[in-house]
N, C-alpha and C positions, 0 to 999 in steps of 0.2 A: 504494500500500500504506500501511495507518494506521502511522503512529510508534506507536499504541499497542502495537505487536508487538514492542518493543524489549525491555521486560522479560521477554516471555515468550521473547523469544531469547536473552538472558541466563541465562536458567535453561537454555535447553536445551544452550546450549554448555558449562557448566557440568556437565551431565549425560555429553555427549559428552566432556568431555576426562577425568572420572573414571573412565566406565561403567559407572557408578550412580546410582542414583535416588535412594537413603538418603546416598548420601556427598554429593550437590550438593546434597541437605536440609540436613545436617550445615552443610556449609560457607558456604549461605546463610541458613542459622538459619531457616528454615521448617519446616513439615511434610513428610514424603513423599508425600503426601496432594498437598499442593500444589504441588509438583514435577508428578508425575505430571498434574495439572489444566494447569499452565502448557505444559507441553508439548505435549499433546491440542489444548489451543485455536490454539497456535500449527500444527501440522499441518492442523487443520482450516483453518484461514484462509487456508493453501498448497494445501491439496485432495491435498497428499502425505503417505507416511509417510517420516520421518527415522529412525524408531529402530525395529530389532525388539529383542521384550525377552522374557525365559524368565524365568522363578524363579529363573534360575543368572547370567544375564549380558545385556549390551545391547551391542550392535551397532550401527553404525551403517549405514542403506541408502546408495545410491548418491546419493540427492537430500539427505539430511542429509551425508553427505562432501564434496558440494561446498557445501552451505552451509557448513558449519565452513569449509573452505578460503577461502570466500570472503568471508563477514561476521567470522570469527573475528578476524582484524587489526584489522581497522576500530575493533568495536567495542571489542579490549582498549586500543587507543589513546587512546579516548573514554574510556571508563573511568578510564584511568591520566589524561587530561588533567583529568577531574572531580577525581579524588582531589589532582590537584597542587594545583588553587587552593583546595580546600574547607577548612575552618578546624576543628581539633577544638572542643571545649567550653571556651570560655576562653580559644583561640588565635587571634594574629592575622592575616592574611594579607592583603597589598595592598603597596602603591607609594604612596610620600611624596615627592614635588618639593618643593625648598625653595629660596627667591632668599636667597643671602647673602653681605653685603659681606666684605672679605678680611679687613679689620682685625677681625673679628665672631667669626671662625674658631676661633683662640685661646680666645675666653672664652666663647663662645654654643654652639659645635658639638663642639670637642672634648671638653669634659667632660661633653655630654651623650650624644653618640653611641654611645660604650662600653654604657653602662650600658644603651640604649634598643635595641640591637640583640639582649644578653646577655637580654632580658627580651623581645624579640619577632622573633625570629629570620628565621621567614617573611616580615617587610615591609621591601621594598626599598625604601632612601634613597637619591635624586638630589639631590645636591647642586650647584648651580650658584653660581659661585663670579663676582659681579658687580657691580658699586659702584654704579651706575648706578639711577634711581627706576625699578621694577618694577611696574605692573598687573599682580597675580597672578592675576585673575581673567580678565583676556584673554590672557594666556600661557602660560596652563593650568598653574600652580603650585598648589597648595597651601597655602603660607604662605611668609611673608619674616620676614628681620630686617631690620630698621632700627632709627635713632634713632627715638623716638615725635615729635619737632619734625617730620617728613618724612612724618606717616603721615593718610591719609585720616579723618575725623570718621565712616564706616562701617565702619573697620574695629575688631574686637576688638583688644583689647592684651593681652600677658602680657612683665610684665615679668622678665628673664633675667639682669640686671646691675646693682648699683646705680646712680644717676648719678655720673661722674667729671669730668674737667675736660681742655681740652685747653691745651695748652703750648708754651712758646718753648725749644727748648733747644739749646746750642750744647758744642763740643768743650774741654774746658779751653784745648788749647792755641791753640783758636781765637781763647777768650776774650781768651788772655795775648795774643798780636798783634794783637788791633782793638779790645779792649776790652767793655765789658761795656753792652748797652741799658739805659736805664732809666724809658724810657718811650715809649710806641707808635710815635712820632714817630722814635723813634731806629733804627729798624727799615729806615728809608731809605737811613738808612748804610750798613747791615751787607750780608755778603754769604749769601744766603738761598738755601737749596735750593728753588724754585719748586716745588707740588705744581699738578700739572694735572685738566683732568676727564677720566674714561677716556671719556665720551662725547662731548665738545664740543672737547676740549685748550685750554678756558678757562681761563687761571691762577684759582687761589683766590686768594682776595684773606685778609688773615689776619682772624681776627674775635676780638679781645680786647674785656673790660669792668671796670669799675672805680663801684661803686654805678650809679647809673642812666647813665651816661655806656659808651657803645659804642662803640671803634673799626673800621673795615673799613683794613684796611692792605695798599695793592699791592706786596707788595714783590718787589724786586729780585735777578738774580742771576744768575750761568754757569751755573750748572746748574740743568736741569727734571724733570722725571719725575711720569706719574702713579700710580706705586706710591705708598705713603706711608709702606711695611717698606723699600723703596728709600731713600726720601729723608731716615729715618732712620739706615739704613749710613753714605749719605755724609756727616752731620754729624758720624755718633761718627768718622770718618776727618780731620774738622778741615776741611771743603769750603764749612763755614758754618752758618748756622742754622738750624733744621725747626723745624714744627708738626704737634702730631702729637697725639692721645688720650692723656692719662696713662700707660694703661696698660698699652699696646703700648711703654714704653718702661723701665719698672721695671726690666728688666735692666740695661738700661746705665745708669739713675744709681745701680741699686747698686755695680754695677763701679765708678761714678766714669768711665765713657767719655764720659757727657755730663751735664748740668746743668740745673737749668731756671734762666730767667733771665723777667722780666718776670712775676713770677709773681702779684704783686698784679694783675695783670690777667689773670689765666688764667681761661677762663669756663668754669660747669658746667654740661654737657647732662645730661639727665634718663638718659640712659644706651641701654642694647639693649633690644626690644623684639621679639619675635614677635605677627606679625599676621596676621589671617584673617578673609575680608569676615565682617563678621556678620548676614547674609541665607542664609548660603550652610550647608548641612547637612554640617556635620561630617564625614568621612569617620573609619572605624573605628580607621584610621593616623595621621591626626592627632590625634585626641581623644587618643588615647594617647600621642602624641608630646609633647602639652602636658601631660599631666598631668606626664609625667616630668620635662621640662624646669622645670617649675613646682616640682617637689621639688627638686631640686638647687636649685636657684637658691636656694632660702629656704633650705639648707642652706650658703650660700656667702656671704650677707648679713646 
């Protein structure tokens, strides 16, 4: 049997659940004219009649009862599954995967997400929550954040944060007991909260700079962990030193919980960055996603 008969059984169930011809016009915004047409063609095509019909009223025969009984479900199902994903004039509708690191959270996702859901309701965000380097395009994401230093020469960049700088900082009272570093090298002495990789649990090695002059510092310590919200706690508790992004740490040196120290050598990365191959055709959800993300951002820089 042709699919082409799906409209015209649309109209005729539409006819059978009124029983009328003028009212399933009405309600499909047709003629009754072509009501009447759709349903003829559909009987014909069946070789049966479905409807007896008077000047007063319609009826359904015994071969149109069982078809209502038996396509009616189906196709309100269909129906109702079209009408889920379909998009009004102006509205969005789809699914957004995003790879993004934890420290990222904070400055890249939360202040955008509000705003980006309040303005497109219909598209679902997955957010996966990962530190680890991401091929988005083999892992079926959408877009990542990252530092732009980590990010492919094909991919787009939109940047989300200004550049900051990452830091040494220790506990006062940690300071008052071992004293205070004051240059790279001194870093060997101290006792260091180790940040690990969440994929290799390679220690970081720490990476300070001072004009063209770069350190890699392996430092030492009792304690590891590869959070780096973690290894921030245990410093402002006096467990030792961290390194850590600026800005994930602002609270606690405004409290005065912790300090930065070595700070002539603190280095600046270019900051967060949302990326998306730029080969790859835009999806409806992310075009939109960036433009918004792109608003705030230069509202916050």
């Amino acid at each position: 049997m042709k699919t082409v008969l799906l409209p015209q059984l649309h109209v005729f169930l539409a006819v059978a659940r009124l029983k009328s011809f003028r009212g399933a016009a009405r309600e499909l915004g047709v003629s009754t004219a072509a009501v009447s047409k759709s349903v003829r063609q559909l009987e014909e095509q069946l070789r049966v009649v479905l409807l007896t019909r008077t000047t007063r009223s319609v009826a359904l025969t015994e071969a149109g009862r069982r078809l209502v009984e038996d396509a009616g479900p189906g196709l309100g199902q269909a129906l109702a599954a079209l009408q889920g994903v379909s998009a009004q004039p102006g509205e969005a509708v789809g699914r957004l995967k995003l790879s993004v690191p934890r420290t990222a959270v904070p400055f890249v996702i939360t202040p955008v997400l509000p705003t980006f859901r309040a303005r497109h309701p219909r598209v679902e965000v997955d957010i996966v929550i990962e530190d680890r380097l991401v091929d988005v395009v083999a892992e079926g994401y959408d877009a990542g954040v990252r530092l732009s230093e980590f990010l492919e020469r094909d991919m787009v960049q939109v940047r989300l944060t200004n550049p900051f700088r990452f830091v040494v900082v220790g506990a006062p009272g940690y300071l008052a007991r071992h004293g205070t570093p004051e240059r790279p090298e001194d870093l060997l002495r101290h006792q260091c909260v180790i940040l690990r990789s969440q994929t290799t649990g390679t220690p970081y090695a720490w990476e300070l700079e001072r004009g063209r002059r770069n350190w890699r510092v392996p430092v030492r310590g009792g304690v590891a962990t590869n959070d780096e919200q973690t290894s921030v706690a245990l410093s402002a508790e006096g467990l030792g030193l961290a390194y850590a992004f600026e800005p994930a740490v602002q609270e606690h040196l405004r409290s005065g919980r912790l300090v930065r120290v070595l700070e002539a050598y603190a280095p600046t990365v270019p900051g967060f960055f949302l990326y998306y191959p730029s080969r790859a055709q835009r999806s409806g959800p992310l075009r939109l996603f960036v433009e918004t993300a792109k608003e705030l951002a230069a509202m916050r820089m």
